[in-house]
CHARMM-style PDB file with segment names, atoms N, HN, CA, C and O in Angstrom:
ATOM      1  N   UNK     1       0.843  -1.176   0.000  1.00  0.00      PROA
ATOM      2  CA  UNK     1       0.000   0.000   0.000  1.00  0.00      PROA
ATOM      3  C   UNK     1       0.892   1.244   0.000  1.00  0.00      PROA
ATOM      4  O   UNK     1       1.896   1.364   0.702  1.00  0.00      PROA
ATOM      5  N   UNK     2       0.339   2.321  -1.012  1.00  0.00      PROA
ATOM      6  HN  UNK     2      -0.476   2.223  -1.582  1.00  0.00      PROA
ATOM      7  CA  UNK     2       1.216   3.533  -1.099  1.00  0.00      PROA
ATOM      8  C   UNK     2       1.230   4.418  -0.085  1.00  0.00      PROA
ATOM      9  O   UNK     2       0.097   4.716   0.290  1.00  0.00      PROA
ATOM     10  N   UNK     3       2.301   5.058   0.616  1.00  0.00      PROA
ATOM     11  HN  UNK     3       3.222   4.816   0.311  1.00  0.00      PROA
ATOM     12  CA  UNK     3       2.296   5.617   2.136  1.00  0.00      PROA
ATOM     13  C   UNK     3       2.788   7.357   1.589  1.00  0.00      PROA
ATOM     14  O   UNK     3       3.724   7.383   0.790  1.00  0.00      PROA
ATOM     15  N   UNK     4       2.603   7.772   1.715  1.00  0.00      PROA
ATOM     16  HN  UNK     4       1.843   7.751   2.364  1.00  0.00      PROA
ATOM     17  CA  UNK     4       2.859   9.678   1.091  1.00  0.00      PROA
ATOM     18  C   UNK     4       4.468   9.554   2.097  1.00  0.00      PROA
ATOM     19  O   UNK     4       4.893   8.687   2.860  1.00  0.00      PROA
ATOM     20  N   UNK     5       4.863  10.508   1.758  1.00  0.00      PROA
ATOM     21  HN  UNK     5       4.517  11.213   1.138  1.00  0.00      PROA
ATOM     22  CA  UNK     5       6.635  10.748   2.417  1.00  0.00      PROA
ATOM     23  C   UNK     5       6.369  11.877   3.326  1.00  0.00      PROA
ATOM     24  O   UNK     5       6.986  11.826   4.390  1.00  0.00      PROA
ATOM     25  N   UNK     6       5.423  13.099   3.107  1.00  0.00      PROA
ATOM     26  HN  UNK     6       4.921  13.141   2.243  1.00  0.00      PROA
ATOM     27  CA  UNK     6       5.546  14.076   3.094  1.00  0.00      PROA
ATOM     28  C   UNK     6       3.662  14.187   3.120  1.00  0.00      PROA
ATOM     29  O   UNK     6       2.851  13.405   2.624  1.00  0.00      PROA
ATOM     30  N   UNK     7       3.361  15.819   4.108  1.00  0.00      PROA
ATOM     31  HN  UNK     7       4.020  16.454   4.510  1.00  0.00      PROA
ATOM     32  CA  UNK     7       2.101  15.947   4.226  1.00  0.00      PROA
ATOM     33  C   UNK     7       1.718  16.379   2.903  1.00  0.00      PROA
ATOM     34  O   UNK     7       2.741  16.699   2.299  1.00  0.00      PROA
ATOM     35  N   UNK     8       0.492  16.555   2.059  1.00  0.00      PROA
ATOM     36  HN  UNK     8      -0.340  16.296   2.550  1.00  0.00      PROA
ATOM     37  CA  UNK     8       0.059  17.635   1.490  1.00  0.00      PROA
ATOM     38  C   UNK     8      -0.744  18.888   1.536  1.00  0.00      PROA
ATOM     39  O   UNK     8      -1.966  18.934   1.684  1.00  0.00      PROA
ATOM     40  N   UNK     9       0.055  19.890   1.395  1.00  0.00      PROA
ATOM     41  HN  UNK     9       1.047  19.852   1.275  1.00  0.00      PROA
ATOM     42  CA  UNK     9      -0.225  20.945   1.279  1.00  0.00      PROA
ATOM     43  C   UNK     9      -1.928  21.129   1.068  1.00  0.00      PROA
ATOM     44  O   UNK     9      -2.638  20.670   0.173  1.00  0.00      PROA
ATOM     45  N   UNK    10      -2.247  21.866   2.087  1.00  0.00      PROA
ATOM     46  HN  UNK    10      -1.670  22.239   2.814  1.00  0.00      PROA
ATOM     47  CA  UNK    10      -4.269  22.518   1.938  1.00  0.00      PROA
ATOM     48  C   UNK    10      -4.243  22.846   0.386  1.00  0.00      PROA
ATOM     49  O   UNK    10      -5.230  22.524  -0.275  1.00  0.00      PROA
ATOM     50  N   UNK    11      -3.220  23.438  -0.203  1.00  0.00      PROA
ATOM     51  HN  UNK    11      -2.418  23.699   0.333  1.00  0.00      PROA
ATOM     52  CA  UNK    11      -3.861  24.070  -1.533  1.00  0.00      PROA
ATOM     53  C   UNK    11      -3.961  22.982  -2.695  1.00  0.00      PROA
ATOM     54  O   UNK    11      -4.800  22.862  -3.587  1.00  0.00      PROA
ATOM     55  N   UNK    12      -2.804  22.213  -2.383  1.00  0.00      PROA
ATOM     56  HN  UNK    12      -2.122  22.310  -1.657  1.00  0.00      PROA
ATOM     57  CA  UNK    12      -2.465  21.060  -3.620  1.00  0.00      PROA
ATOM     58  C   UNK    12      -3.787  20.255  -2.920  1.00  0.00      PROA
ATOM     59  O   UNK    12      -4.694  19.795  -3.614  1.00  0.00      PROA
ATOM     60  N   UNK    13      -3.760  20.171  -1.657  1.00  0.00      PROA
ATOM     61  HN  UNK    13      -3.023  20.545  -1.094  1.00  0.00      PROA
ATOM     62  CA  UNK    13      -5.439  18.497  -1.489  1.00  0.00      PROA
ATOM     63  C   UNK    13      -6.738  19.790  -2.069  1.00  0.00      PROA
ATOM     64  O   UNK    13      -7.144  19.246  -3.096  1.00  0.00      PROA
ATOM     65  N   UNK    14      -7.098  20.396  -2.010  1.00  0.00      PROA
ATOM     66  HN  UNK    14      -6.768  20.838  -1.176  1.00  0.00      PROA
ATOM     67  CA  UNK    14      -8.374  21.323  -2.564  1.00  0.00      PROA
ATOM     68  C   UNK    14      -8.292  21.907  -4.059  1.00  0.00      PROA
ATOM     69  O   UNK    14      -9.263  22.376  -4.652  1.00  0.00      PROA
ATOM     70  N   UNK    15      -7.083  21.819  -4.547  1.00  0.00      PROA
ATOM     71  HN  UNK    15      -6.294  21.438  -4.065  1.00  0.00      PROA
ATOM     72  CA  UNK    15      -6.896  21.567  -5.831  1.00  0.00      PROA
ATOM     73  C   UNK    15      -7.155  20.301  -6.240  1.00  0.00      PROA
ATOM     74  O   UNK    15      -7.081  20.032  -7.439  1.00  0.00      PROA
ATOM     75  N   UNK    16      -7.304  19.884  -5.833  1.00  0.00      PROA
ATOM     76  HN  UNK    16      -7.364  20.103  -4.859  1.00  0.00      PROA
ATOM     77  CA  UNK    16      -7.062  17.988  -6.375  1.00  0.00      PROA
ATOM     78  C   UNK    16      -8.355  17.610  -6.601  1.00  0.00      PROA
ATOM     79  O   UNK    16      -8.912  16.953  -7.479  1.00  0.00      PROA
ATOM     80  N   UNK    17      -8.797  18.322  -5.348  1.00  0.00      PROA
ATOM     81  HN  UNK    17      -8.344  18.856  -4.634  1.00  0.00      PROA
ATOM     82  CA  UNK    17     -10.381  18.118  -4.893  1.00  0.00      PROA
ATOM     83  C   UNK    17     -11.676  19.277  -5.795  1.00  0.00      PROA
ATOM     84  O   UNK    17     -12.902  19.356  -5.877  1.00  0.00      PROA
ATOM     85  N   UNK    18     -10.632  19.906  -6.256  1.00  0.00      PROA
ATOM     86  HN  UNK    18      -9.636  19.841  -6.189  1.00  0.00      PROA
ATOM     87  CA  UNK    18     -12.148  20.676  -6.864  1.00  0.00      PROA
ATOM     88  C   UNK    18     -12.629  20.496  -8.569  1.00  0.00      PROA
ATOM     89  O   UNK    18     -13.384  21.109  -9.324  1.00  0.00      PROA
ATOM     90  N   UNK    19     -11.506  19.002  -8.704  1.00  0.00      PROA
ATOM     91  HN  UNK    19     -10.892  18.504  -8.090  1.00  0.00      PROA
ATOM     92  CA  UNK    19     -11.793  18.463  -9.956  1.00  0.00      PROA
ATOM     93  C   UNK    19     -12.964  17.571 -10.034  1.00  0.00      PROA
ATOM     94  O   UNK    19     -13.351  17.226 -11.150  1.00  0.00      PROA
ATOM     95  N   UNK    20     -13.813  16.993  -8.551  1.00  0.00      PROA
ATOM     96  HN  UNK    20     -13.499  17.274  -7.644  1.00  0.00      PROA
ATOM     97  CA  UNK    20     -14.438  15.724  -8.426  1.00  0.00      PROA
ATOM     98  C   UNK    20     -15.713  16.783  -8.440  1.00  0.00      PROA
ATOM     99  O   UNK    20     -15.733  17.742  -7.668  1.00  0.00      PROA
ATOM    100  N   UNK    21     -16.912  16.488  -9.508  1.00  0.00      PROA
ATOM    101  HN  UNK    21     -16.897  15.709 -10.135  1.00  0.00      PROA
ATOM    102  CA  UNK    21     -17.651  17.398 -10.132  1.00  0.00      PROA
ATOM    103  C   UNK    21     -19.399  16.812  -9.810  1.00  0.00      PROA
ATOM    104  O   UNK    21     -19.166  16.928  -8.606  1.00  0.00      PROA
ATOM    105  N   UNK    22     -20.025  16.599  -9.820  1.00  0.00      PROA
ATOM    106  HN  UNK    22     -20.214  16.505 -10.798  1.00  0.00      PROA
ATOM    107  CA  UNK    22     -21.480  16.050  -9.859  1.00  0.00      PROA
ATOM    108  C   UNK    22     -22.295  16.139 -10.951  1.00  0.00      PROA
ATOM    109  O   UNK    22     -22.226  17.184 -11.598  1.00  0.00      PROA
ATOM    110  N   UNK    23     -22.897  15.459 -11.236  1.00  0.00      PROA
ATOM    111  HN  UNK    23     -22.953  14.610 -10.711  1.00  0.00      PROA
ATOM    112  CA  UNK    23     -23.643  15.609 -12.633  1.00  0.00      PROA
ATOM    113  C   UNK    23     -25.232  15.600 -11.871  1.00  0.00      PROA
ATOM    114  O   UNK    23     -25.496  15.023 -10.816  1.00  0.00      PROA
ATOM    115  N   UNK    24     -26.216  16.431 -12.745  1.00  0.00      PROA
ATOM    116  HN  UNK    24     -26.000  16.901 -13.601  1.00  0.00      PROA
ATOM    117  CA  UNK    24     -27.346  16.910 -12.362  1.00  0.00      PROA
ATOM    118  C   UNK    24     -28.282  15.122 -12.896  1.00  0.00      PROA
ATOM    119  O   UNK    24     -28.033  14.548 -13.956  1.00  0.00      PROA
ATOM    120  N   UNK    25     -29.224  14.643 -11.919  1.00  0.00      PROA
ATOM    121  HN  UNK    25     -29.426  15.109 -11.057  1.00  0.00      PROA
ATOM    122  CA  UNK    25     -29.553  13.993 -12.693  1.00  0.00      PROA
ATOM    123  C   UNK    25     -30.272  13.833 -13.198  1.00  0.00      PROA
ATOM    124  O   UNK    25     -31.202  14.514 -12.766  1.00  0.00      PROA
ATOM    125  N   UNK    26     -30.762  12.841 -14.622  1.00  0.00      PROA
ATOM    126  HN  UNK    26     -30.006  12.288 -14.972  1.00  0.00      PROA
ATOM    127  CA  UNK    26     -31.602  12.542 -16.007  1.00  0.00      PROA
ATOM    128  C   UNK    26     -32.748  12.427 -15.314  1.00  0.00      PROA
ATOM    129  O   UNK    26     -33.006  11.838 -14.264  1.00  0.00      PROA
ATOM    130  N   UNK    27     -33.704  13.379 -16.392  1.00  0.00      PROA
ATOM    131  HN  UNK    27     -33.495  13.858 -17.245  1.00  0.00      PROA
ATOM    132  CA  UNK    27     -35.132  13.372 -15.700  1.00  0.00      PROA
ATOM    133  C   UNK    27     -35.562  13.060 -17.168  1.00  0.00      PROA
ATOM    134  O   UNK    27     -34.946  13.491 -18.142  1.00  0.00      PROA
ATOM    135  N   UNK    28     -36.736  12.227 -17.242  1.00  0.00      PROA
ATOM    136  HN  UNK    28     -37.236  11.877 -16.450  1.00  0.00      PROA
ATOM    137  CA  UNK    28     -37.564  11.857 -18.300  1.00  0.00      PROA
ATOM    138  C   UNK    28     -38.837  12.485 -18.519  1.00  0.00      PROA
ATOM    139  O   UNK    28     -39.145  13.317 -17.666  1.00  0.00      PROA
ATOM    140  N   UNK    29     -39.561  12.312 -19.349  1.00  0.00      PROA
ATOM    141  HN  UNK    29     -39.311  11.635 -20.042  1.00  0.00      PROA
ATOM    142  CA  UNK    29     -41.046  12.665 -19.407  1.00  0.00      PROA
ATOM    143  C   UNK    29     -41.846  11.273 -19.012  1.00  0.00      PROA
ATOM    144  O   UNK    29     -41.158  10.317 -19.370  1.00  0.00      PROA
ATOM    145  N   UNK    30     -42.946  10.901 -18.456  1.00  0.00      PROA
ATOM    146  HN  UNK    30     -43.505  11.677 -18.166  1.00  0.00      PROA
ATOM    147  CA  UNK    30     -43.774   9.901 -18.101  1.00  0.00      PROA
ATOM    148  C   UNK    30     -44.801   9.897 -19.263  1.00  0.00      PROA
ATOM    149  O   UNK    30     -45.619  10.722 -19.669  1.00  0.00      PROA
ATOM    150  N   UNK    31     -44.442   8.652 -19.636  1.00  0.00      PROA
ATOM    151  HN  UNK    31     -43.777   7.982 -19.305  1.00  0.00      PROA
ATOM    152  CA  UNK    31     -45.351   8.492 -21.014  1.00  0.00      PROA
ATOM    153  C   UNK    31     -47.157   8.714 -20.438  1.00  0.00      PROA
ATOM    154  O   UNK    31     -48.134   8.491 -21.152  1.00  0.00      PROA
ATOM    155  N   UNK    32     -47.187   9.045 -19.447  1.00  0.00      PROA
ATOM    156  HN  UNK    32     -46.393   9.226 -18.866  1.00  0.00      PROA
ATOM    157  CA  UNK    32     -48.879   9.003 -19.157  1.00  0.00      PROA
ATOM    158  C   UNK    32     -49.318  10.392 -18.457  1.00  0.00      PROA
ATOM    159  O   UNK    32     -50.464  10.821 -18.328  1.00  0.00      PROA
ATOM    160  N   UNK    33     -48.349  10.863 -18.123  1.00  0.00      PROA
ATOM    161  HN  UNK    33     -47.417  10.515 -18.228  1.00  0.00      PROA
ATOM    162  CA  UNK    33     -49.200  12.352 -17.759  1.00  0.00      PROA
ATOM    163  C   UNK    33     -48.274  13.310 -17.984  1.00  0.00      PROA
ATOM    164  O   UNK    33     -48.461  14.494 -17.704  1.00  0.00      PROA
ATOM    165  N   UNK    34     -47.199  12.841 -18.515  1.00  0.00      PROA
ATOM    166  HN  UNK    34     -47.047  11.879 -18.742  1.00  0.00      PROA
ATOM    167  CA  UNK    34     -46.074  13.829 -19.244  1.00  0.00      PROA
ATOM    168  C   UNK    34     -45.179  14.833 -18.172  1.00  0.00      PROA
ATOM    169  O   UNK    34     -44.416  15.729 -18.534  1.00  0.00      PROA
ATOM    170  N   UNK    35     -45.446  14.483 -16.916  1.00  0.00      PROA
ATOM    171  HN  UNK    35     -46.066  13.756 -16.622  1.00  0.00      PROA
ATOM    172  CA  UNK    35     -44.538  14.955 -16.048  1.00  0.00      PROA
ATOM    173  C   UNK    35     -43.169  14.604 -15.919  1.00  0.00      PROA
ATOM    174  O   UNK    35     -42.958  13.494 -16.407  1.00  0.00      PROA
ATOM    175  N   UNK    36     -42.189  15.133 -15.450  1.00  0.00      PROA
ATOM    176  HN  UNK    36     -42.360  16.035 -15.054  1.00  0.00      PROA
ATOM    177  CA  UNK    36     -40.398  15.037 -15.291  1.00  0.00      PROA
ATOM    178  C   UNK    36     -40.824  14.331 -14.123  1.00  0.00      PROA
ATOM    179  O   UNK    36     -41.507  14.637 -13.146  1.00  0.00      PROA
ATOM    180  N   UNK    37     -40.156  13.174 -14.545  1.00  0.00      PROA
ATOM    181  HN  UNK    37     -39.601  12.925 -15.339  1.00  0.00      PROA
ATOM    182  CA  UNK    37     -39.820  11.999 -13.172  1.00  0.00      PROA
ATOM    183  C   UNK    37     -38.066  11.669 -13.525  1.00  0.00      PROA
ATOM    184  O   UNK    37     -37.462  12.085 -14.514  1.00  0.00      PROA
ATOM    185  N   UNK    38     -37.414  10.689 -12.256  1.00  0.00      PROA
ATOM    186  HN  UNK    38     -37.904  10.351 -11.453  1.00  0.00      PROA
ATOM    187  CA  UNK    38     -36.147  10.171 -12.830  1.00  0.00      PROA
ATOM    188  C   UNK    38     -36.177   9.056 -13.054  1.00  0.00      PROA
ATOM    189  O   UNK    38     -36.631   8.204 -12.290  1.00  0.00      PROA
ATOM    190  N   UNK    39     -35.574   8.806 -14.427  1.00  0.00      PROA
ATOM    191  HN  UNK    39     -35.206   9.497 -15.049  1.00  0.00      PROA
ATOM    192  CA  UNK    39     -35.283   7.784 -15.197  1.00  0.00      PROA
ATOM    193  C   UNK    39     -35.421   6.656 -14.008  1.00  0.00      PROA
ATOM    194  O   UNK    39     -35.046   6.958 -12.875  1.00  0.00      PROA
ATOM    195  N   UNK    40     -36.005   5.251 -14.300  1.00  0.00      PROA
ATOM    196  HN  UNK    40     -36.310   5.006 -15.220  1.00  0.00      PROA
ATOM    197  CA  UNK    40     -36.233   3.632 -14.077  1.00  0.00      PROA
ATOM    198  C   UNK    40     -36.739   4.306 -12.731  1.00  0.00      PROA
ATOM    199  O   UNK    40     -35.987   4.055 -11.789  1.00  0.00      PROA
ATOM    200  N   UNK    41     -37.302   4.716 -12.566  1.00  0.00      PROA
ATOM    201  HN  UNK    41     -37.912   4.920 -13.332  1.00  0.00      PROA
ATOM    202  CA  UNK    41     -38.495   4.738 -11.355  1.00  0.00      PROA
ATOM    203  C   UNK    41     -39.926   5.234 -11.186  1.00  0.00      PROA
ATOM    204  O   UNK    41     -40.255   5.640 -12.300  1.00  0.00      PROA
ATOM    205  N   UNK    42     -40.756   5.369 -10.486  1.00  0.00      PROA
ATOM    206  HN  UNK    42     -40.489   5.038  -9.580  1.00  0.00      PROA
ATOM    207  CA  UNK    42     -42.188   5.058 -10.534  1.00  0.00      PROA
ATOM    208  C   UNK    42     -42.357   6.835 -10.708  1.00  0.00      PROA
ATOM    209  O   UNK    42     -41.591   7.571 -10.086  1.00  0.00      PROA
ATOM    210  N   UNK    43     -43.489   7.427 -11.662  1.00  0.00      PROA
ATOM    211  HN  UNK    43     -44.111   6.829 -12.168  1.00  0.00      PROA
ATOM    212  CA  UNK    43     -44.020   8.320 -11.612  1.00  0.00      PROA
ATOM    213  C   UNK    43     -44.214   9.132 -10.292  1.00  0.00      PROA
ATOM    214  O   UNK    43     -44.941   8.617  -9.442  1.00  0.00      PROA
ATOM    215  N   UNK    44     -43.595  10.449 -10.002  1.00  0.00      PROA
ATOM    216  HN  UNK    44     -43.004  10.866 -10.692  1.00  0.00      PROA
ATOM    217  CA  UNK    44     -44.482  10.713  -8.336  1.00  0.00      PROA
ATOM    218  C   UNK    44     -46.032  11.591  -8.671  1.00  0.00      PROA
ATOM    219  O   UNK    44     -46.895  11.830  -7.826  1.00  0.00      PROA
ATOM    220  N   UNK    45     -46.074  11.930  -9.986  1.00  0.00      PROA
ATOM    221  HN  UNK    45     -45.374  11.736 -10.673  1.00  0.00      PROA
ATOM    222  CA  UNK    45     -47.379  12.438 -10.558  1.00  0.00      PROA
ATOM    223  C   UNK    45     -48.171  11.383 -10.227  1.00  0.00      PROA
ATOM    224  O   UNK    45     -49.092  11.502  -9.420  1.00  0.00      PROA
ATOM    225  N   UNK    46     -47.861  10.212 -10.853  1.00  0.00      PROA
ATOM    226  HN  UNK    46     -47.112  10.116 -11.509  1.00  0.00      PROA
ATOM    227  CA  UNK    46     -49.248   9.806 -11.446  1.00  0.00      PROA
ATOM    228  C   UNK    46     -49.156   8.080 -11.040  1.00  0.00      PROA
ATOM    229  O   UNK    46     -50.011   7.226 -11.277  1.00  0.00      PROA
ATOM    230  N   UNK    47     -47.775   7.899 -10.331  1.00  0.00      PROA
ATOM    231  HN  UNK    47     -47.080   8.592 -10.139  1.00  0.00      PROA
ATOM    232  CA  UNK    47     -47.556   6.485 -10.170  1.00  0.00      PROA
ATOM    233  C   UNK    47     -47.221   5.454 -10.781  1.00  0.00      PROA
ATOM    234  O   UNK    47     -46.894   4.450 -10.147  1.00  0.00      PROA
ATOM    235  N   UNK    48     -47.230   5.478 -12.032  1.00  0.00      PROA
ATOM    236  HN  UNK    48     -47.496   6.293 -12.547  1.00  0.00      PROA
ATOM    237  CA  UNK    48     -46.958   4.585 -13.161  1.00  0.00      PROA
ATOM    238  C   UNK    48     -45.626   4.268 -13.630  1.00  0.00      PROA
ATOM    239  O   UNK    48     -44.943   5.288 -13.730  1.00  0.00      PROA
ATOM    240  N   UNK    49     -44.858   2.913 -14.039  1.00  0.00      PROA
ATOM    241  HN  UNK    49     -45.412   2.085 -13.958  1.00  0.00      PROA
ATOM    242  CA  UNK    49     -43.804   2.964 -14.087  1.00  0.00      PROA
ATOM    243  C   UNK    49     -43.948   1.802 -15.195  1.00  0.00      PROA
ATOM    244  O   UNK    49     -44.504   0.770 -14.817  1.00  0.00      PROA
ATOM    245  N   UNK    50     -43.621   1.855 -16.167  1.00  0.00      PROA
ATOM    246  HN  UNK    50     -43.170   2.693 -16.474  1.00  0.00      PROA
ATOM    247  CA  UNK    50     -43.375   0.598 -17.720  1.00  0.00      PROA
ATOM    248  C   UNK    50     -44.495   0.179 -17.751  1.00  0.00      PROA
ATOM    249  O   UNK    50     -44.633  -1.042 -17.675  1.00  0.00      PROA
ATOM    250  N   UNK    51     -46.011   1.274 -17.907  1.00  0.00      PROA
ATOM    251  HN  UNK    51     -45.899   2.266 -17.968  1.00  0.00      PROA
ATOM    252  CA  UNK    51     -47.174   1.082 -18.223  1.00  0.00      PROA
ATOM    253  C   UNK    51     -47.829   0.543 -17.344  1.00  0.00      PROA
ATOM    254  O   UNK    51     -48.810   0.139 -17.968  1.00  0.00      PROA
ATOM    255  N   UNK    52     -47.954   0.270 -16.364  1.00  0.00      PROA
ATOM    256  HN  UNK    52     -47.157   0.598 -15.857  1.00  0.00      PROA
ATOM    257  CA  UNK    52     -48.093  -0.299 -14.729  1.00  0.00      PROA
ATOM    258  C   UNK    52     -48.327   0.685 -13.556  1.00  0.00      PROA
ATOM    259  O   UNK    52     -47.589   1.622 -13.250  1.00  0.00      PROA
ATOM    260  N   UNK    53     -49.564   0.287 -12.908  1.00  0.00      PROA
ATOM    261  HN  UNK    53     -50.164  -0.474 -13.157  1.00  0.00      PROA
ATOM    262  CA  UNK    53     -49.465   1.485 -11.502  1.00  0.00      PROA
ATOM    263  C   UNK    53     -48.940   0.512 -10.542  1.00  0.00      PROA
ATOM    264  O   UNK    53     -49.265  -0.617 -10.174  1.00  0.00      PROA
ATOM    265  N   UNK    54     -48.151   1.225 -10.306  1.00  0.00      PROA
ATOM    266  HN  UNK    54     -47.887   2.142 -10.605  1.00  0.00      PROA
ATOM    267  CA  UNK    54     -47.499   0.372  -9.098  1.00  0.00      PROA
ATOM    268  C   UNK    54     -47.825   1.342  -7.610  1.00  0.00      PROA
ATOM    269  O   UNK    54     -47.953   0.707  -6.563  1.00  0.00      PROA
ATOM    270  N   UNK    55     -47.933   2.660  -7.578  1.00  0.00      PROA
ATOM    271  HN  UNK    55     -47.829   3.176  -8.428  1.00  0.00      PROA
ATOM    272  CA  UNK    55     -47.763   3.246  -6.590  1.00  0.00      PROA
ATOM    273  C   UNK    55     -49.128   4.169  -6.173  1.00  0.00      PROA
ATOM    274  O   UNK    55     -49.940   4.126  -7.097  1.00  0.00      PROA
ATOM    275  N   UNK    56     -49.446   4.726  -5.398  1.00  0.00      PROA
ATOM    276  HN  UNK    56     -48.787   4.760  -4.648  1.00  0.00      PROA
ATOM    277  CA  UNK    56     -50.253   5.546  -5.431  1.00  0.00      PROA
ATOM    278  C   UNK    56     -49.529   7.292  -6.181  1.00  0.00      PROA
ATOM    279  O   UNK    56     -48.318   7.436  -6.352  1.00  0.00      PROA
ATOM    280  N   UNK    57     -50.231   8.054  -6.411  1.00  0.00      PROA
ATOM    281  HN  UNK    57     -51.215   7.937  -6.273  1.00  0.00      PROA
ATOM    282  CA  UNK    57     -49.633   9.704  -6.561  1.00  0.00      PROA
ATOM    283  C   UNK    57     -48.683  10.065  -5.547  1.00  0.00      PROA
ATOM    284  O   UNK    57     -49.245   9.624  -4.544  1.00  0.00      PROA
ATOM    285  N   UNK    58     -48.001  10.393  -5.300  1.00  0.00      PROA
ATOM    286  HN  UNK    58     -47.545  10.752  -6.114  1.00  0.00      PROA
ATOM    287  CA  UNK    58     -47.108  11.342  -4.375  1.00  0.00      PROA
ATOM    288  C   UNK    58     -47.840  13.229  -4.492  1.00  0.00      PROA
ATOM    289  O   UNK    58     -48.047  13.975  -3.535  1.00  0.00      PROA
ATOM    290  N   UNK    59     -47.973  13.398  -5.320  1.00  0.00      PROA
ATOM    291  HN  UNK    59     -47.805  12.793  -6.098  1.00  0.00      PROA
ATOM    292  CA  UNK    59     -48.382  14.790  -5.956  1.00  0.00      PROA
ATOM    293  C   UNK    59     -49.657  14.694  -6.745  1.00  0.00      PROA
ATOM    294  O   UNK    59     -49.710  13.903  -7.687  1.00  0.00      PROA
ATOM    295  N   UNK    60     -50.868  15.573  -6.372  1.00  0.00      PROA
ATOM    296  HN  UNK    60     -50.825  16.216  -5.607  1.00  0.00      PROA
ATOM    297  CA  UNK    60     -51.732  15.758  -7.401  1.00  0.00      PROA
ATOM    298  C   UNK    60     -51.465  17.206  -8.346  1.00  0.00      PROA
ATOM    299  O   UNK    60     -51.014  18.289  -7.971  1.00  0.00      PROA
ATOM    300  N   UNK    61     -51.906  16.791  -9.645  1.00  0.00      PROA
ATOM    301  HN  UNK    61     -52.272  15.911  -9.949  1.00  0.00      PROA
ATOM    302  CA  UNK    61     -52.137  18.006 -10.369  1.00  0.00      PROA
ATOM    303  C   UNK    61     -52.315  19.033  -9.845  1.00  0.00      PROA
ATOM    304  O   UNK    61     -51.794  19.951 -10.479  1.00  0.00      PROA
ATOM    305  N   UNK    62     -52.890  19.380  -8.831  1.00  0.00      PROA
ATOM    306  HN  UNK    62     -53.312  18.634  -8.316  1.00  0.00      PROA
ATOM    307  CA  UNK    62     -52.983  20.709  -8.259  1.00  0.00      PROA
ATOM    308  C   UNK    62     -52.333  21.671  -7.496  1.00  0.00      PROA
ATOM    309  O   UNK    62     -52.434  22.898  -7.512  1.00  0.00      PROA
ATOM    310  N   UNK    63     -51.380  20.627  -6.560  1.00  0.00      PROA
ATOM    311  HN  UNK    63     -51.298  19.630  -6.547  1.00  0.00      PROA
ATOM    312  CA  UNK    63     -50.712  21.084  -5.959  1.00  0.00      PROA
ATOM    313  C   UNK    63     -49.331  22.183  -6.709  1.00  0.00      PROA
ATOM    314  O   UNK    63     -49.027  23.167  -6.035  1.00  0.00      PROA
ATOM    315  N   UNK    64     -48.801  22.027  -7.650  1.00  0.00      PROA
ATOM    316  HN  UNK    64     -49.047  21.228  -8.198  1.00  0.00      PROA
ATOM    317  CA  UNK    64     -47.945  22.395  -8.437  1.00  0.00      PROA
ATOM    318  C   UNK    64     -46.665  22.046  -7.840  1.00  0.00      PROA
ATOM    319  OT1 UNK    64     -45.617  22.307  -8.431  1.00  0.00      PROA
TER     320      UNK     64
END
């Protein structure tokens, strides 16, 4: 296992560190009430997931 010789420097570890980035994630349309849900999971509109209700609503239409 690799052992450092020497500390590193705050600027070189927060340099190093402000390369590790996040990506926003993929939202789809729901083929049944056309709301943004995330990709391979159940509608929170409308419940539906690969033409299937599996869930109840989380959110009604009204609420916005």
């Amino acid at each position: 296992m690799a052992v450092p010789k020497r500390k590193m420097s705050r600027s070189n570890t927060r340099a190093r560190r402000s390369q590790w980035k996040t990506t926003a994630a993929n939202t789809a349309t729901c083929p049944q009430c056309k709301a943004l849900k995330l990709q391979h999971t159940a509608c929170p509109s409308c419940g539906a997931y690969n033409g299937r209700q599996y869930v109840e609503a989380l959110r009604t239409e009204h609420e916005g």
